[in-house]
N, C-alpha and C positions, 0 to 999 in steps of 0.2 A: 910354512910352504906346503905342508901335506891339507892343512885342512884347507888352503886355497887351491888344492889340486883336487880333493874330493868334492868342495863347492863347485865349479866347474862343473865337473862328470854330473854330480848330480843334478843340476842344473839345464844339463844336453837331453839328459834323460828324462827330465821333466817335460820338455820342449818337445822332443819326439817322441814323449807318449801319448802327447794329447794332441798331434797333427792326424790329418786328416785326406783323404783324397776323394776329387770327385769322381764316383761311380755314374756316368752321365749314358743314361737311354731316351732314343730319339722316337719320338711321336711322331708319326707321318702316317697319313691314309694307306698310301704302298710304300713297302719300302724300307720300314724302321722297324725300329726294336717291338712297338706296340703302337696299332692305330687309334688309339683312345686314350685319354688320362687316366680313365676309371681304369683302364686293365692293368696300365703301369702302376697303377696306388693298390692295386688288388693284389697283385707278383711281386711288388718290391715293399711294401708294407714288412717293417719289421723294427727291432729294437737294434740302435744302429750306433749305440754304446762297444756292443760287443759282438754285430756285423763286424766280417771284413772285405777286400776287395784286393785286388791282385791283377797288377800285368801280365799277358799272354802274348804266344808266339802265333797266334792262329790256333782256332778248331780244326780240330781232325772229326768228323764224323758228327753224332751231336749230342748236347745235354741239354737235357731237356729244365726248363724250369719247377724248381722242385725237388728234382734226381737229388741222391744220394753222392756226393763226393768225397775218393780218397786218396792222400796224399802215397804216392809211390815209392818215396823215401822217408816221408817223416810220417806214415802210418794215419797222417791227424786227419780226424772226418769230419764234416758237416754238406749242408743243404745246401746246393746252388741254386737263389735264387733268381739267378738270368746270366747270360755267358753273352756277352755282346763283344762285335768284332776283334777286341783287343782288352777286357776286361773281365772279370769275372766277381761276383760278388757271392758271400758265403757265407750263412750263420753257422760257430761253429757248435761242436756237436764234444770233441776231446781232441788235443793236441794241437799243434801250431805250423799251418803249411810251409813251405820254404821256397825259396826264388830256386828255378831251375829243375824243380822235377815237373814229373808226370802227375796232373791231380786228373783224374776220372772217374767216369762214372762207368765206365767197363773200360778194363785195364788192355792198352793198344789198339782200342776199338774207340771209341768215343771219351776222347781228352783234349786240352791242354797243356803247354807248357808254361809254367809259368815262368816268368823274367821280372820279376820284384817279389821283393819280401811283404807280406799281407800286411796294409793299412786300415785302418778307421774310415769310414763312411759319409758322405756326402750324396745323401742320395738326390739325385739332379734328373730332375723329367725335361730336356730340351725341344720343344714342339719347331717343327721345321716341315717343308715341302709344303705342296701346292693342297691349299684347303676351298678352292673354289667350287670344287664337285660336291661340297655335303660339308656339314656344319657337324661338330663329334658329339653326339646326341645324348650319350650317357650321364646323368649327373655325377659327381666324384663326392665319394664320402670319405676323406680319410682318418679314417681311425685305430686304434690300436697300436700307431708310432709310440717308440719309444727314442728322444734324441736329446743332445746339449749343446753349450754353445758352440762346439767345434762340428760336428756329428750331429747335419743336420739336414733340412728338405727345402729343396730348390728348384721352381715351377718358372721355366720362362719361355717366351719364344722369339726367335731368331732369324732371319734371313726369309726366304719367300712368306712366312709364317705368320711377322707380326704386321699387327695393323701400320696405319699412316696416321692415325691422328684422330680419324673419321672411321664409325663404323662400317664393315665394309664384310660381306658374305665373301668376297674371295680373298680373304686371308682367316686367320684359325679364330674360329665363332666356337663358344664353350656354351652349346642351346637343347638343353634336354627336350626331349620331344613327350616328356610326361609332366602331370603336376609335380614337378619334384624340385627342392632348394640345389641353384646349380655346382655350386660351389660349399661344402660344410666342413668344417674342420671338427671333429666330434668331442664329444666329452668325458670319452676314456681313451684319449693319445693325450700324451706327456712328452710336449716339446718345449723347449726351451730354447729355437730358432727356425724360423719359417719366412721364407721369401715367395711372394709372388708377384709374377715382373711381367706385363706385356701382352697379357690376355685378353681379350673380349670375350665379354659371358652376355648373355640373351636368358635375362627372367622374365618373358613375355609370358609363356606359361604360365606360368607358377600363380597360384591364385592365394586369395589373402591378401593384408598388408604387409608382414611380417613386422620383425622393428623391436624396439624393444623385450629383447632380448627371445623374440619368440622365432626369428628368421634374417636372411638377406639373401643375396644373389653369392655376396661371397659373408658366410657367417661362421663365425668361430665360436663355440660355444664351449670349450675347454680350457683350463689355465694355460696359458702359453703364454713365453714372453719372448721379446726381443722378437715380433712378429714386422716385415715390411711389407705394405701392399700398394704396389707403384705401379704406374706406366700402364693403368687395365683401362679398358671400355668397359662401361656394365650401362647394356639397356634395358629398363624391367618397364611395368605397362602395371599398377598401385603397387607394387609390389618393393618391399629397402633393397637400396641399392648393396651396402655393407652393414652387417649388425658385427660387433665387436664386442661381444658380452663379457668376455672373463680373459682377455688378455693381462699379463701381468708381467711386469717387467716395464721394457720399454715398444708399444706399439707406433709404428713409423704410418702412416698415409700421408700419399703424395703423390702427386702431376695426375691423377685419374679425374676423365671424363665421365660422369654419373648422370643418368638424365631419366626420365620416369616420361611416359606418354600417356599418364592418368595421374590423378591427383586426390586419389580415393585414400580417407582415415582409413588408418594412422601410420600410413606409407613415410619414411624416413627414407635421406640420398643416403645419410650415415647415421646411426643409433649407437650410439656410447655407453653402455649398460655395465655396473659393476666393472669398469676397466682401470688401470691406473697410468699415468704417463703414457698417454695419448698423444700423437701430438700430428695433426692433420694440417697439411699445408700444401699449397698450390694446386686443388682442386679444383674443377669448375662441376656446381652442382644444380641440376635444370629440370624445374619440377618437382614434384614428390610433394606432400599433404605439407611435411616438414622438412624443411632442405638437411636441416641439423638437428638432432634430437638427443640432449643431454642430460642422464638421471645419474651420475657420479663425479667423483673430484680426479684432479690430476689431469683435464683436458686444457689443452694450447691448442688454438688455429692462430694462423698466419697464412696471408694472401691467396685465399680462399673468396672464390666467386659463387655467392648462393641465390639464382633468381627464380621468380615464374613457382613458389609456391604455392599450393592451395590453402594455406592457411597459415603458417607463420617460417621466413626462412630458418631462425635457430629456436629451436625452446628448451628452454631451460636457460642460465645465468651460468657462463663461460668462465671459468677462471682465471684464465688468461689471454693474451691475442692480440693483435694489431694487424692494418692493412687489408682486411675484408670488404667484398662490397657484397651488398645484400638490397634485394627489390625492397624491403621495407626500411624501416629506421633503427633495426637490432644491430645495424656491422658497426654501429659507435656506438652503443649500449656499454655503460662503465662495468668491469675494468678495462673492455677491449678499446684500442683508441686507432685513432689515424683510419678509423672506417668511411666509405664509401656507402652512402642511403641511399633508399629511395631510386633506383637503378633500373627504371623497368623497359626504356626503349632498346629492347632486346637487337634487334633486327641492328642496331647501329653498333653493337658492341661485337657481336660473331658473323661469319661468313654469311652463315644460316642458320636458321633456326624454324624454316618451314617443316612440319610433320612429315619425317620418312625422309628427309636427306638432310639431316641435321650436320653442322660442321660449326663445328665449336672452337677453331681457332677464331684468334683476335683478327680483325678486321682493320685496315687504314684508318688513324683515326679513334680507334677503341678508349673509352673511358679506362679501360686498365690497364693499360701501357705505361710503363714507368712510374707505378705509383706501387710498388713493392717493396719488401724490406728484404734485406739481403739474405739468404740462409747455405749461402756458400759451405758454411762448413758442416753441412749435413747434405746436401745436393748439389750439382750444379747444372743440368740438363734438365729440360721442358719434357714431356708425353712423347717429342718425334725423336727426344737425342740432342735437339740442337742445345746449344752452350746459351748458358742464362748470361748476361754479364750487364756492366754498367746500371742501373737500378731497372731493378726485376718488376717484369708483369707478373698482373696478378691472373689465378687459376691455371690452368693445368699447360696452356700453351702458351711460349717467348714468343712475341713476332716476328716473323721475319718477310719478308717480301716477298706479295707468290712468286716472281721472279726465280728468286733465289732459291725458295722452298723445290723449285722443276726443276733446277738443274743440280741440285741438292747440296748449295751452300749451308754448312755450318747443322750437318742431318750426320 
């Protein structure tokens, strides 16, 4: 009975050493925690193993990001790196804060109180509020993360924020106004989970091809694993849409609308470089020199739409896949089966597809409506939210009827 009663304990304590809470700061032009992603990844940038974060009763006064903070009863210091309205987040420095006192940065003058005991890190960029005034210009490099699979980095946007479907400048566009890659995950951050969910990135700029493992709009270039990159816009003008070089683990792509307004070598929609357990599904990718470009093992697609190449939609020999369609004769190319060729009367498959008001849902009628293979149990929602059900369309959008899309059945 005793060693079933220390199993137990030991067991809770296992459980609640390694949870986690999200420290969540809001990205808005006015208004929020930080108007830019670059500044949020610049402030909150840290090693989030042994970050922690704490409920609060309200500021009194204020801390500044970076201050010096200490605990009024439990003596324990560290670094606050951002105090948002009801949070606080803190690398610490020596000793262990506590629920209930005074943590500050001058003592009854500019504090907190906290109301929980310090947790583990979820550090969460939430993008919200009205982005039709200006597009957030800065490119975002993050690097130097240190995280695991609990204690981890989470980029999404939410409510006035995220797009509809369709690129669209009054909702949050991620468009550097320099030659610069818009999106990079660097090669000295050591993560071991990273989400990004809901963005629009604008690589119009950015000159080159990138691709193979030299760029993209969103490019990871460090070992990361257990990476998901869903629900984004990326519109670039030769430039890859995702380069994926040294993901390891399990990388997730899926429901992203990807589209290229040039078709200049050796531009890729997606470049699979040195990655392992890949697995890209429900895409629609439109343009690019090479829609798919594959130089490693461990890649899967599934219902994935790749047309309107400049030169070939996948290259490279896929090692696994079904349910693609592809403008040339590679989406039944063996081992992948149940593909869709030869696909190129575009205009009959999406809303749009005229230059500059592209709208990449399926259309009445759409050749890939219903010709999906199920993947329920890794997603179940299209690019807008609505619910996949009954056999799935393929590429990034479920149809649904403009109808119902306006008054926003099943969104």
């Amino acid at each position: 009975m005793k060693k079933l009663f220390l199993t137990v304990i030991f067991l809770l304590y296992v459980v609640s050493a390694f949870a986690a809470t999200s420290f969540k700061c809001v990205i808005k032009p006015t208004g929020g925690d930080y108007s830019s992603l670059a500044s949020w990844e610049a402030a909150i940038d840290s090693n989030l193993t042994t970050a922690r974060v704490l409920s609060h009763s309200g500021i009194t006064g204020t801390i500044a990001d970076g201050a010096t903070v200490t605990g009024a009863t439990s003596l324990a210091v560290g670094t606050a790196l951002h105090v948002t309205a009801t949070q606080i987040m803190i690398v610490m420095t020596s000793g262990t804060f506590q629920s209930g006192e005074q943590i500050y940065a001058l003592l009854n003058v500019n504090f907190v109180t906290s109301t929980s005991s310090p947790d583990s890190v979820i550090a969460t960029a939430e993008i919200d509020g009205d982005w039709s005034g200006g597009a957030d210009t800065t490119a975002v490099d993050m690097s130097g993360w240190i995280t695991d699979a609990t204690r981890y980095i989470h980029v999404y946007t939410t409510g006035a924020a995220r797009h509809k479907g369709v690129y669209s400048t009054s909702y949050y566009v991620l468009f550097p106004s320099t030659d610069s890659i818009p999106f990079r995950v660097s090669n000295n951050i050591d993560t071991s989970k990273f989400i990004i969910d809901g963005l629009q990135i604008n690589g119009v700029n950015k000159t080159g091809a990138g691709g193979e493992g030299t760029g993209g709009c969103i490019f990871f270039t460090a070992y990361q694993a257990n990476t998901t990159i869903k629900n984004n816009i990326i519109k670039s003008k030769s430039y890859t849409g995702i380069d994926v070089t040294q993901c390891r683990g399990t990388c997730l792509i899926y429901n992203n609308i990807i589209y290229d307004t040039d078709k200049t070598a050796y531009s890729d929609g997606i470049a699979h470089e040195g990655s392992s357990a890949v697995y890209i599904y429900n895409n629609t990718i439109y343009g690019f020199y090479r829609g798919l470009h594959r130089n490693a093992a461990g890649l899967t697609i599934k219902n994935d739409v790749i047309l309107n190449s400049g030169e070939t939609s996948i290259n490279g020999t896929i090692p696994s896949g079904s349910n693609n369609a592809t403008y040339d004769g590679k989406g039944d190319d063996s081992p992948l089966t149940a593909g869709l060729v030869n696909k190129t009367s575009y205009s009959n498959y999406f809303v749009s597809v005229t230059a500059g008001s592209e709208d990449f849902h399926l259309k009445s009628g759409s050749d890939f409506i219903d010709v999906g293979t199920d993947l329920s149990a890794t997603f179940t929602d299209d690019i807008d939210g609505a619910t996949r059900s009954g056999t799935w369309d393929i590429g990034a959008d479920e149809f649904v009827p403009t109808t119902a899309r306006r008054i926003g059945l099943a969104l």
